[in-house]
PLY file of the C-alpha trace (Angstrom):
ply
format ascii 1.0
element vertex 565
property float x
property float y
property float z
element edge 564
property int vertex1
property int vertex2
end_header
0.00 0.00 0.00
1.44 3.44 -0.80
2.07 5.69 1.61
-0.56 8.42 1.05
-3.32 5.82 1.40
-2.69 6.05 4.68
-4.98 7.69 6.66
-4.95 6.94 11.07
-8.47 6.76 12.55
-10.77 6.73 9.60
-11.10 2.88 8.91
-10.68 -0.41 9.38
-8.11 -0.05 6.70
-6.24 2.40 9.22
-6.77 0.67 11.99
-5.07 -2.67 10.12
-1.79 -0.49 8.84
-1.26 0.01 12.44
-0.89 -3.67 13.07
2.37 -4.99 13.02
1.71 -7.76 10.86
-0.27 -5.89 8.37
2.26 -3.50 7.56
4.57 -6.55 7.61
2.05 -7.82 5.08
1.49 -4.01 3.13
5.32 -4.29 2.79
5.68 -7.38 0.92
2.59 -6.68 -1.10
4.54 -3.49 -1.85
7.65 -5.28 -2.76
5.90 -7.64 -4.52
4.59 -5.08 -6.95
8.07 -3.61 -6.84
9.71 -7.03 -8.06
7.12 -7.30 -10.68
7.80 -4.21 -11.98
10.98 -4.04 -12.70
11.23 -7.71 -13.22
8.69 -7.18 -16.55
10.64 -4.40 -17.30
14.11 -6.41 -17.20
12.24 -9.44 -19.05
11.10 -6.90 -21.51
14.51 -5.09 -21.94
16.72 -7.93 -22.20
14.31 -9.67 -24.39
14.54 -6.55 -26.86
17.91 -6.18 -26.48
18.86 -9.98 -27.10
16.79 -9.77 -29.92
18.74 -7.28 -31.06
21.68 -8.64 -30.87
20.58 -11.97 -33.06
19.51 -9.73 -35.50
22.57 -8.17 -35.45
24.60 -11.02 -35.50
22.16 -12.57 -38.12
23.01 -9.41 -40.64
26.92 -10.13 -40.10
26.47 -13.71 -40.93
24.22 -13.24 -43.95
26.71 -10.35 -45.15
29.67 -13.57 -44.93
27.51 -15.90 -46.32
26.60 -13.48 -49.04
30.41 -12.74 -49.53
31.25 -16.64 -49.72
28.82 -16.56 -52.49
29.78 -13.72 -55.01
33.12 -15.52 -54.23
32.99 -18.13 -57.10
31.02 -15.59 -59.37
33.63 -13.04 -59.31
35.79 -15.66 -60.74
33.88 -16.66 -63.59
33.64 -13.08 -64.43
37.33 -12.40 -64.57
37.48 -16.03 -66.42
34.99 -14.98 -68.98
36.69 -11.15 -69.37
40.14 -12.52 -69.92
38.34 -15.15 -72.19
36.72 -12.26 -74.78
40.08 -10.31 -74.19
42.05 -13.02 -75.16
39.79 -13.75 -78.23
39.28 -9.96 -78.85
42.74 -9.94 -79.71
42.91 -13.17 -82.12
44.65 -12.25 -85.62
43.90 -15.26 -87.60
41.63 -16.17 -90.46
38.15 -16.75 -89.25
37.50 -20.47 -89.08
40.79 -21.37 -90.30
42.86 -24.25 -88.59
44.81 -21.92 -86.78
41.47 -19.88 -85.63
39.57 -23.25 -84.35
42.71 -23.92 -82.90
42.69 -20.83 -80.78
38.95 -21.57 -79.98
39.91 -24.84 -78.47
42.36 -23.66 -76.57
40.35 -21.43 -75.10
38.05 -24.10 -73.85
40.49 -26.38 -72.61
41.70 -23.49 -70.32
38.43 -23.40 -68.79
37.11 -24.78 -66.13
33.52 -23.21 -67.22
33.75 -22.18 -70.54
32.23 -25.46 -72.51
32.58 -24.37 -75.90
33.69 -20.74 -78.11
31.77 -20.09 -81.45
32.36 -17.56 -84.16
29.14 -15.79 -86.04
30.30 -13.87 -88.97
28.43 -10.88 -89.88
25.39 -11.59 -92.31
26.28 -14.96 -94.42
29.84 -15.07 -93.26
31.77 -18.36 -91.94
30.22 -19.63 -88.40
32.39 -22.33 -86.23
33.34 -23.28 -82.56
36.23 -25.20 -81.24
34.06 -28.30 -80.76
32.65 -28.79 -83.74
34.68 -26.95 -86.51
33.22 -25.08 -89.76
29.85 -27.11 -89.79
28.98 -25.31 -86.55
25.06 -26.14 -85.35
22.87 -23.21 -85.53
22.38 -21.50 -81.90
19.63 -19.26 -80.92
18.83 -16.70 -83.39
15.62 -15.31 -80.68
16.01 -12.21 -78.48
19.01 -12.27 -75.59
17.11 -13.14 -72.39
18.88 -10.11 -71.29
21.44 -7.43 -72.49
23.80 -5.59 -70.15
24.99 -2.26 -70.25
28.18 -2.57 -72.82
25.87 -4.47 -75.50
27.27 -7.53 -73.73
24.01 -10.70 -74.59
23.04 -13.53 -72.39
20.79 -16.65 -73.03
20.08 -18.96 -70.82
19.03 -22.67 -70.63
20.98 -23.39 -74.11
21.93 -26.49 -75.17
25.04 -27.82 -76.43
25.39 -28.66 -79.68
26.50 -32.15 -79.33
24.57 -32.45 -76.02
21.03 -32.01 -76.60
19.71 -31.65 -72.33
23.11 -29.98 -71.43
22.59 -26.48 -70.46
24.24 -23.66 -71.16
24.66 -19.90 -70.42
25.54 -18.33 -74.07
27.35 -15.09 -73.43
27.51 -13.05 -76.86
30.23 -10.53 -77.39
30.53 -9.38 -80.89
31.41 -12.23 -83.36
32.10 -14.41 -80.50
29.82 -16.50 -77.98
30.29 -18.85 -75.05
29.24 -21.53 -73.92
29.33 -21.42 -69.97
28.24 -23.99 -67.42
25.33 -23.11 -65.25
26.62 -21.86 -62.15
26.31 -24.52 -59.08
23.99 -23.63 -55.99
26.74 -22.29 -53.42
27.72 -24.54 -50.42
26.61 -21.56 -47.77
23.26 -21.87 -49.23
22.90 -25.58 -49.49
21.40 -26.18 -46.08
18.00 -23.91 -46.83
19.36 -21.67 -44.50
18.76 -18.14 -46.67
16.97 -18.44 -50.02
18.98 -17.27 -52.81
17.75 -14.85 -55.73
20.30 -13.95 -58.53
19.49 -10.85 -60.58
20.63 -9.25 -63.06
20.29 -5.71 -63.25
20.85 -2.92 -66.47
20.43 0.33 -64.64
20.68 2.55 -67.77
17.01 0.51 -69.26
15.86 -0.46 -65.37
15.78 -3.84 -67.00
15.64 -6.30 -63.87
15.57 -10.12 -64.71
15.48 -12.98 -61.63
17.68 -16.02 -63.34
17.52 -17.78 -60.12
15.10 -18.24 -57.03
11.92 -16.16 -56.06
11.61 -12.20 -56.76
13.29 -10.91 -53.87
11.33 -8.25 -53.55
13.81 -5.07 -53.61
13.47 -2.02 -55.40
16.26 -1.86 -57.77
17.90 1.71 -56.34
18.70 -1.17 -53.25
20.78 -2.92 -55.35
23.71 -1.96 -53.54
26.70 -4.18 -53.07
27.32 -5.28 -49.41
24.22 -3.57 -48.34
21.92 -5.37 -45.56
18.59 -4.42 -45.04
15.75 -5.36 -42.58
12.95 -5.01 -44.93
8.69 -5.63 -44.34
9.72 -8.49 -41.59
13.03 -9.87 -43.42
16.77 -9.46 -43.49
18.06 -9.01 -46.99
21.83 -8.82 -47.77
22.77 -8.09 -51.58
26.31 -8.86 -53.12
26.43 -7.42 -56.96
29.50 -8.21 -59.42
31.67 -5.09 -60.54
28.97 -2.59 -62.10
26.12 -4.00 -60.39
25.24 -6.27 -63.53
24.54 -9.71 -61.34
23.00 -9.05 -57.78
22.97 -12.47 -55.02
20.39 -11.25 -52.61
20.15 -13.51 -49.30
16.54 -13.57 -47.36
15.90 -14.86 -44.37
12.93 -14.44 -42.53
13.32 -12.09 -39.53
10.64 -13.92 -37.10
12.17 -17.29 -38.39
15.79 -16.60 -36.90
14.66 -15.76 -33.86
12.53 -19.19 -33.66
15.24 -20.51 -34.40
16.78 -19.24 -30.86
13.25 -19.85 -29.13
15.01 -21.59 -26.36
17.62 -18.97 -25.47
15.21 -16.53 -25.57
12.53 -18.17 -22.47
15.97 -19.35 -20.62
16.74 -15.66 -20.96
13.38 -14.29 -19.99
13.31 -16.70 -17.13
16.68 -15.47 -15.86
15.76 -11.86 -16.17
12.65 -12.14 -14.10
14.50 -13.79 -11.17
16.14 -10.60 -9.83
16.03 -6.80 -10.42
15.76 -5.55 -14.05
18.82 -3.69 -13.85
21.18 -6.30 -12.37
19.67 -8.70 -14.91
19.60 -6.36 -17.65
23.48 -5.72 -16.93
23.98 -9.57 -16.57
22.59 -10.37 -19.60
24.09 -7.60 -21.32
27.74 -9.20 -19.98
26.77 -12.74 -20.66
25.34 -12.28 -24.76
28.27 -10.24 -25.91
29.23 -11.81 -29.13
32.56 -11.65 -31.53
31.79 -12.75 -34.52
35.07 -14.99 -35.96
36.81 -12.30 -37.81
37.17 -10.07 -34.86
38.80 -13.49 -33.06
41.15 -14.08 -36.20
41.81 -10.07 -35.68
42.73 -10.36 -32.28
44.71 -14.08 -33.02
46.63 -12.44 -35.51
47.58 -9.40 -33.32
48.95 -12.06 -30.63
50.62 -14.36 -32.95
48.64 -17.09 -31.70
48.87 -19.00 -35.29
50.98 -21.57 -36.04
52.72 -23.85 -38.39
52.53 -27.03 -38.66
54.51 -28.91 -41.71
53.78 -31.79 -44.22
56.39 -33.24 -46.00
57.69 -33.78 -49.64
58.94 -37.12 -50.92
60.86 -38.22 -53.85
59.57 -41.47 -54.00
62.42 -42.38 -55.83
64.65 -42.87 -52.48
61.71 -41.93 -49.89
63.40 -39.22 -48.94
61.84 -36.25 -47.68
63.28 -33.21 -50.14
61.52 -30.80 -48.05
58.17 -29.20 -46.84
54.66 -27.26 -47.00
54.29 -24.71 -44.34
50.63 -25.01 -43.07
48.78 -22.38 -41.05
47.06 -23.83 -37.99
44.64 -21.83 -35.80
43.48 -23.05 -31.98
41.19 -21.57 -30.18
41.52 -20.76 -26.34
38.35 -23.29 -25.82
40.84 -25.81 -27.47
38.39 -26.02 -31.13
40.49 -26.18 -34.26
39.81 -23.31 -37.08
40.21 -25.06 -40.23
42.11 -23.24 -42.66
39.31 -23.45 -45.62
37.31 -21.28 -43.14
39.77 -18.69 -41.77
41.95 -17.98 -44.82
38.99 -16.14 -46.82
37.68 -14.53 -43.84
41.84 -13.01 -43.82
41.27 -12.45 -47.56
38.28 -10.66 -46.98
39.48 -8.29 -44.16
42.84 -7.65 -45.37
44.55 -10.10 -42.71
46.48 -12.48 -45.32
49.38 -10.04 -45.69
49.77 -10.13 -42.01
49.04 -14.02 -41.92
51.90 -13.92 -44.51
54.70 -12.09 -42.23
53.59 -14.30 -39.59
54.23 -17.66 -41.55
57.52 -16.24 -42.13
58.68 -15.43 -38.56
56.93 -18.82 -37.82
59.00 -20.76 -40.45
62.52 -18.92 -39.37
61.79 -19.88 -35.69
60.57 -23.56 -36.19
63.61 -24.25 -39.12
66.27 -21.56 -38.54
68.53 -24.30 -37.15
67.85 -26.77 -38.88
67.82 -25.31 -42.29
71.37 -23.63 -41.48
72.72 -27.54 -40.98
70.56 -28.91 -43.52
71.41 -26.85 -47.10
69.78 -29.13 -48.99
66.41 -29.19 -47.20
63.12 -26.94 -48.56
60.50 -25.04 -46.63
57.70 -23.72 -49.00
55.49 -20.89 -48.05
52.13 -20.25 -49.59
51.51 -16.52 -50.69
49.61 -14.41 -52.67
51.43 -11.80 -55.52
50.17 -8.94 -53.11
52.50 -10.38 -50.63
55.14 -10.07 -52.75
55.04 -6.65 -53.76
54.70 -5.15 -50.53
57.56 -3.72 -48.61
57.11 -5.54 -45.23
57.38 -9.02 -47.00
60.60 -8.59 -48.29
62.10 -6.63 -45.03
60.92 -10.16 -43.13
62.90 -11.86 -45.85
65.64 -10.21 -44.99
65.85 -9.92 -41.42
64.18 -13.90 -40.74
66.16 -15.38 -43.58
69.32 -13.35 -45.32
70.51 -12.39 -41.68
69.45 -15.03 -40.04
72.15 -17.03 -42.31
69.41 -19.25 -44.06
69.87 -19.50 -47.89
67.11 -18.45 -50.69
67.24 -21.91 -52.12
65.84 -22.95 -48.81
62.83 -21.04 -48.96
60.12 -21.56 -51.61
57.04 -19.95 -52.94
53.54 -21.36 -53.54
51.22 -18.70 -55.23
47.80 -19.15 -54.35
46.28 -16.25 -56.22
43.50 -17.39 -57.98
42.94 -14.04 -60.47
44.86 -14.22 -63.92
45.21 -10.14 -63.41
47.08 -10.10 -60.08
49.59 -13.03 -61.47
50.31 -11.14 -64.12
50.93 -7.87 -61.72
53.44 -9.78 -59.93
55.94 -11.39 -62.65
58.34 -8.56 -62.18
58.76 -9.23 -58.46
58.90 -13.45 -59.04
61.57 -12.76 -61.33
63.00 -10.83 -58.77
62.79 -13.20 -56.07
63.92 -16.37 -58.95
67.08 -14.17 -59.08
67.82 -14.51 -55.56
67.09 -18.35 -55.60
64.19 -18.73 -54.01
62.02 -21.27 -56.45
58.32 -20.46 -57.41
56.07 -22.63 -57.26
51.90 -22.80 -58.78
49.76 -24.13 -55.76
46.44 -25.93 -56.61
47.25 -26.16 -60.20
44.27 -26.83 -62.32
41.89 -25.27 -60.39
42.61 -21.46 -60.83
43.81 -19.18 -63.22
47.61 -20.07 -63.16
47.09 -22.67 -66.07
49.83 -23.47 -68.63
49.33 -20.36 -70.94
51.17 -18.75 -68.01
53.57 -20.84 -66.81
56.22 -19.35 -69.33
55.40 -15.95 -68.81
55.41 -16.46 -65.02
58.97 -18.27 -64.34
57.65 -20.91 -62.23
59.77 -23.76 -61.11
57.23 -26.14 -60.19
53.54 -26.80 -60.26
51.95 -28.51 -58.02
49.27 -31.26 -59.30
46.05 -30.01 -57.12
44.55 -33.54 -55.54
41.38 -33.29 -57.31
43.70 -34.63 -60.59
45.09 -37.29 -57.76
41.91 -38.48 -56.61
40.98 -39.57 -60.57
43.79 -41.65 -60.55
42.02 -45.10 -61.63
38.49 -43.93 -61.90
38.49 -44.01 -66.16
36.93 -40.08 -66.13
38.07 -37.11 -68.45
39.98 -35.49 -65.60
42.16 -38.47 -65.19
42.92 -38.88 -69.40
44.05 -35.01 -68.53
46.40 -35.62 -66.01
49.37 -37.45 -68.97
48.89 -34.50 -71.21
49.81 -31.98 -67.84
52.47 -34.07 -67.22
53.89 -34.06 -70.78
53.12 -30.19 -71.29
55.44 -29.12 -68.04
57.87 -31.76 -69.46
58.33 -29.58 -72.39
58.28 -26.21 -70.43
61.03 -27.62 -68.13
58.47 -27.47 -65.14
58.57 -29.95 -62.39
55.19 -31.36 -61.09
54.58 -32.13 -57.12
51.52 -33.92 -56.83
49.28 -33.48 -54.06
46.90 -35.76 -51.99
48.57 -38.97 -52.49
46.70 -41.17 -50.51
47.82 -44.87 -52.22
50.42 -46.95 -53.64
48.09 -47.09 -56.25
48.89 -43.44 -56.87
52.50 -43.46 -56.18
53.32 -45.93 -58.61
50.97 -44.26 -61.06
52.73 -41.28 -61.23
56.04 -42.85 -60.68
55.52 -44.86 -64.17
55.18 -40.91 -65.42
58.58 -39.90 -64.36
56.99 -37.68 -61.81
58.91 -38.27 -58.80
57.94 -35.61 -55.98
54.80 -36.39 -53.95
52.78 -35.36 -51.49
50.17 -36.94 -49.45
48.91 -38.61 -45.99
50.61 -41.80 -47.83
53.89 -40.31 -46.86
52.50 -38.42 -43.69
50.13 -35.69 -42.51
51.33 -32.68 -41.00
53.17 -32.06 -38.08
54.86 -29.67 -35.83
58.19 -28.21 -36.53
59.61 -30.59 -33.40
58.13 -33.95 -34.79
58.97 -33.30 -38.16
62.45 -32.20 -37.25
63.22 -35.65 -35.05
61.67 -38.17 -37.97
64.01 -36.32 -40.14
67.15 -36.72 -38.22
66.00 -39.92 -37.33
65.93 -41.17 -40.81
69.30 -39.60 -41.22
70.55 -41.44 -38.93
73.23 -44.59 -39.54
71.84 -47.00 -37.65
68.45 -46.23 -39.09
68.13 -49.06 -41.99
64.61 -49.04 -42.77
62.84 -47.28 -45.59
62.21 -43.34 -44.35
58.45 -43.39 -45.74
57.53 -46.34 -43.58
59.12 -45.20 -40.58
57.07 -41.44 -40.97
53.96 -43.17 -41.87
53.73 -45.05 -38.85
55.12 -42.04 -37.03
52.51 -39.72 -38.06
49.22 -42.37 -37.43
50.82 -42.84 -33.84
51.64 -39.30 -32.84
49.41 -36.71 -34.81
45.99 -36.89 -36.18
45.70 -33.57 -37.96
44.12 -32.89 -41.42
45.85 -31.19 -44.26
0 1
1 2
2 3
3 4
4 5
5 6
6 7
7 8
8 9
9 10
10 11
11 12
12 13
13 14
14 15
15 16
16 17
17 18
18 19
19 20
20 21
21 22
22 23
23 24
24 25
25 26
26 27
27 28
28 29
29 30
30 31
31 32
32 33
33 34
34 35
35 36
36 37
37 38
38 39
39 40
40 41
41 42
42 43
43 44
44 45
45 46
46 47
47 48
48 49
49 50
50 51
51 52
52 53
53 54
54 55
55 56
56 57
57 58
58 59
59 60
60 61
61 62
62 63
63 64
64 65
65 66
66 67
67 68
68 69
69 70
70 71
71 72
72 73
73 74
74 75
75 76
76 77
77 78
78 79
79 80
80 81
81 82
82 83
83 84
84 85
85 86
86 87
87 88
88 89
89 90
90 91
91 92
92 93
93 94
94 95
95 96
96 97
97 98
98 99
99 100
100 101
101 102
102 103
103 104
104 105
105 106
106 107
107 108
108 109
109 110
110 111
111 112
112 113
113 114
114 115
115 116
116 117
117 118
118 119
119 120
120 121
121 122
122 123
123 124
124 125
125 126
126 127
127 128
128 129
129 130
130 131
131 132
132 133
133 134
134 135
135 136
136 137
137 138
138 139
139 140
140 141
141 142
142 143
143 144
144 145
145 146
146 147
147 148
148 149
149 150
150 151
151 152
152 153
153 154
154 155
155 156
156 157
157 158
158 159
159 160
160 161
161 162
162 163
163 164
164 165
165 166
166 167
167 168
168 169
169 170
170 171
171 172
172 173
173 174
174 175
175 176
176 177
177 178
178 179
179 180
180 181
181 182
182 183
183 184
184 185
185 186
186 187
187 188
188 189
189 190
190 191
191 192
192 193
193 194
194 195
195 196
196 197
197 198
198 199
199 200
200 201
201 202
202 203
203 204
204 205
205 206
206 207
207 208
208 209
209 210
210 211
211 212
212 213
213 214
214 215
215 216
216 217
217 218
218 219
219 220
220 221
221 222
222 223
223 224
224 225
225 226
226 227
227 228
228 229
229 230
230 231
231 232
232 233
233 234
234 235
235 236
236 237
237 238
238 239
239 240
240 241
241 242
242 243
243 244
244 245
245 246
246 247
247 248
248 249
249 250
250 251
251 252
252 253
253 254
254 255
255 256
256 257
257 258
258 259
259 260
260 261
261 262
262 263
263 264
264 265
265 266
266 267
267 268
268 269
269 270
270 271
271 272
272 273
273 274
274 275
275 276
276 277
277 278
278 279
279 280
280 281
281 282
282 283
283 284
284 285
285 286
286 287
287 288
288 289
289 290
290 291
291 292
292 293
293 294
294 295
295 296
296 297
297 298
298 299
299 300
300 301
301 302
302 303
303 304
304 305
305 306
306 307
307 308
308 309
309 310
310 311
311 312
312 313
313 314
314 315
315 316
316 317
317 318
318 319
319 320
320 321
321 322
322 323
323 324
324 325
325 326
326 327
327 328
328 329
329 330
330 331
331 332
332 333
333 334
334 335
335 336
336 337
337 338
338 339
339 340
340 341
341 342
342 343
343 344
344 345
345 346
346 347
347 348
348 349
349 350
350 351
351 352
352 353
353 354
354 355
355 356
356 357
357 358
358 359
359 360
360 361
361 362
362 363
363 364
364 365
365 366
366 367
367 368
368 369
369 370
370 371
371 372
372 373
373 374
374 375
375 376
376 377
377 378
378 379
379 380
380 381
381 382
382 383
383 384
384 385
385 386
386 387
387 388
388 389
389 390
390 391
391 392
392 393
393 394
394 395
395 396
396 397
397 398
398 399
399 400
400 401
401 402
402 403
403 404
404 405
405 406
406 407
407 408
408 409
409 410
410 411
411 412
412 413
413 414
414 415
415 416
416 417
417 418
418 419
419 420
420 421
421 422
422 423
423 424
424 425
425 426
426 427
427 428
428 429
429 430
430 431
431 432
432 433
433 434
434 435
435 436
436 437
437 438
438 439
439 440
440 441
441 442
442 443
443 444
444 445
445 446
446 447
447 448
448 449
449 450
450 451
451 452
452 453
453 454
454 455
455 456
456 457
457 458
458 459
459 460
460 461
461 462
462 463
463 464
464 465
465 466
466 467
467 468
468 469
469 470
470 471
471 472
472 473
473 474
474 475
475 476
476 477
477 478
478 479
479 480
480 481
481 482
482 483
483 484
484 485
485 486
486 487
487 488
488 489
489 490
490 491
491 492
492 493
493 494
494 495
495 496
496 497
497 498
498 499
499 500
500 501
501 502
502 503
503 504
504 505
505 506
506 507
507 508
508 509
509 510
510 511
511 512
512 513
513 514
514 515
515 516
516 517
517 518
518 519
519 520
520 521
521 522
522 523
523 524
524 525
525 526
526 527
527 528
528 529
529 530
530 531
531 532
532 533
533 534
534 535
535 536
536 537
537 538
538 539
539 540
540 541
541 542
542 543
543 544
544 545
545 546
546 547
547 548
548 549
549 550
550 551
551 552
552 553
553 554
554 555
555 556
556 557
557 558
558 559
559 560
560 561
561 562
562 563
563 564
């Protein structure tokens, strides 16, 4: 009861707030109310504000997700552009042998590009590298869409020798291409957002869904990296240079917090025990969340990465010739990052440059000693060409390596870049770094842009054979009938081959029978840390040691380490 209810003399209801136990009583009533208050209001505010906070954290994921997705797009642009460029700038007789040659070649290159045909203007010649002069006719109905350089798309074409295989036809002037569909990307897979591709010609307001359900967005909201909270939903848009293709993400707003149902009663039930503003600052303490770039941020700013090292056999001898410097990541709860999942997130906020000087510092502290005993031995380093031509990676060279007394034969390259433009940027500085003796090597060869049409221009000492060309080994498909023609193309270009992901004697002798004699693979060991490595090595080395090397570090690694590659 509040206090100016209180009136001596004129009731009952006086007369009972001078007993004892009824004010005892009016006190807790009045508590009571108190409590209820302020615990609604507590429930209330740390409902709003967890809610909040999953929407927030919702938005940053979809903005990842969406970024994971224009990922593989972006590629197939720059694959298609260099394509057109590269044909753009073809000087040979239409539909001569030379021309279809050049068409081929083109394909071949690809990993998307199924087929290149030439229209002549009017009644002049038409061909494509498949079929030759006697080219099929392709559609001759409207583009499905046109973009803003003249640039014509159809989709849902067939092949000409594959009636049922579809096609994107891209038209540029006399030329078209055939590209493969693209595939539904893995962050989508699990119905988690629903995915709309559009594409967009701002200067006609010609909008065209190719994929999934109208989104739903005005096109002025087009806007690349944008997230939006939009009549109930979350929307987050990733567009291709010039806004031409748009991947918009939806996810229904009342659906992701459903989805958290639980936390959100556990979390009402907590705030209602005590008072709203002790709960209210408990809560707002216990549902802080970093999202994983911020940890990789603050991981990289402690140098809490690490190396760990797989090894490189010439299974001539089974003897290790050197090895891959791997980036590991451990969480403080003890969880392993995998390095598929924190390497783009370093691409993607500018951390691989530092990841890069850290691998370095890493490599000199884990093999300084023994690579200053060992001359012969080979640590390889994966970078990008940005690494290369910045100023802080070749200072670490200098003060980890040169001073440190460590030769440049010792330390190797792997370029992961996967843009044809950025290789090319960086030839200057490869020769550069060739000239000091440090070897350059292609990593995932097969896979990216660093095919053979480059390999010349780009110096490169070795390839390495990506695993998805190891795995075919056996299987009979068109990948595998590829792998002797790689083999006898970097023969001629005086390019050594290291093949990657052998997993089987099958394998080894495979590419043994090839003359390609440096492997690498859980058959010869997974990766391990600096230490272990460094004690199978010497171990092997060692006189009294009279068993076969490969053996003894295959049973080494299964007993000791259980890591992935």
């Amino acid at each position: 009861m509040f206090r100016a209810d209180f009136h001596p003399g004129k009731s009952t209801i006086s007369r009972r707030d001078n007993d004892p136990d009824a004010s005892v009583l009016g006190q807790m009533a009045s508590n009571r109310q108190r409590v209820i208050v302020w615990s609604t209001f507590g429930v209330v505010a740390t409902l709003a504000v967890l809610c909040a906070f999953l929407i927030a954290d919702e938005q940053r994921t979809m903005r990842a997700a969406a970024a994971a997705v224009i990922s593989k797009p972006l590629e197939r642009v720059a694959e298609i552009n260099a394509a057109f460029a590269e044909l753009r700038a073809l000087d040979a007789q239409p539909c001569s042998a030379t021309h279809l040659e050049a068409l081929r070649s083109i394909a071949f290159r690809s990993a998307i590009i199924r087929d290149v045909v030439y229209q002549g203007d009017n009644a002049g010649p038409r061909c494509n590298g498949n079929i030759g002069a006697a080219a099929s006719s392709l559609p001759s109905d409207s583009p499905d869409f046109t973009t803003e350089t003249g640039r014509r798309i159809w989709r849902n074409v067939d092949l000409p020798l594959s009636p049922g295989v579809k096609s994107t036809l891209v038209k540029e002037g006399a030329y078209e291409l055939l590209v493969a569909p693209e595939k539904q990307p893995a962050t989508v897979e699990d119905g988690r957002y629903a995915l709309s591709v559009v594409l967009l010609n701002s200067a006609t307001g010609t909008m065209l869904v190719v994929r999934g359900a109208d989104p739903g967005v005005a096109q002025p909201l087009f806007i690349s990296g944008s997230t939006y909270w939009l009549r109930g939903d979350i929307i987050s848009v990733a567009c291709l240079p010039g806004q031409v293709t748009c991947y918009v993400l939806k996810a229904r707003g009342l659906a992701v917090l459903m989805s958290n149902l639980m936390l959100l009663i556990f979390t009402g039930i907590l705030a209602g025990i005590g008072v709203a503003l002790g709960v209210a600052s408990w809560s707002a303490r216990g549902y802080r969340m970093r999202t994983i770039d911020a940890l990789l941020r603050e991981a990289v700013a402690k140098k809490e990465l690490f190396m760990h090292y797989q090894p490189i056999v010439d299974n001539r001898t089974g003897e290790t010739v050197s090895a891959e410097a791997l980036m590991r990541w451990t969480l403080k709860s003890g969880e392993s990052v995998p390095p598929a999942v924190f390497i783009p997130i370093a691409e993607a906020n500018e951390l691989i440059g530092k990841l890069t000087l850290l691998a370095l510092q890493r490599v000199s502290e884990d093999f300084g000693d023994f690579l200053r005993t060992h001359k012969n031995f080979k640590i390889s380093v994966n970078v990008v060409p940005a690494d290369m031509m910045d100023s802080s990676f070749h200072q670490s060279l200098q003060h980890h390596f040169v001073e440190a007394g460590i030769a440049p034969t010792q330390l190797a390259f792997e370029l992961t870049e996967r843009t044809s433009a950025r290789l090319e940027s960086a030839v200057t500085v490869m020769l550069e770094l060739g000239g000091r003796g440090h070897e350059i090597y292609i990593d995932d060869f097969g896979t990216g842009y660093a095919n053979l049409s480059y390999l010349s221009d780009l110096k490169v000492d070795k390839i390495k054979l990506d695993k998805k060309f190891t795995d075919t080994v056996g299987t009979g498909t068109l990948r595998e009938r590829i792998v002797p023609s790689v083999i006898e193309l970097a023969r001629e270009l005086g390019v050594e081959i290291i093949v990657e992901g052998v997993e089987s004697s099958a394998q080894v002798e495979y590419f043994r029978d090839r003359g390609v004699h440096l492997l690498q693979g859980w058959f010869y060991g997974r990766p391990l840390a600096a230490e272990a490595l460094i004690r199978t090595l010497e171990a092997a080395q060692a006189p009294s040691n009279a068993s076969p090397w490969a053996g003894q570090f295959r049973r080494f690694a299964e007993v000791c380490c259980g890591e992935e590659s």
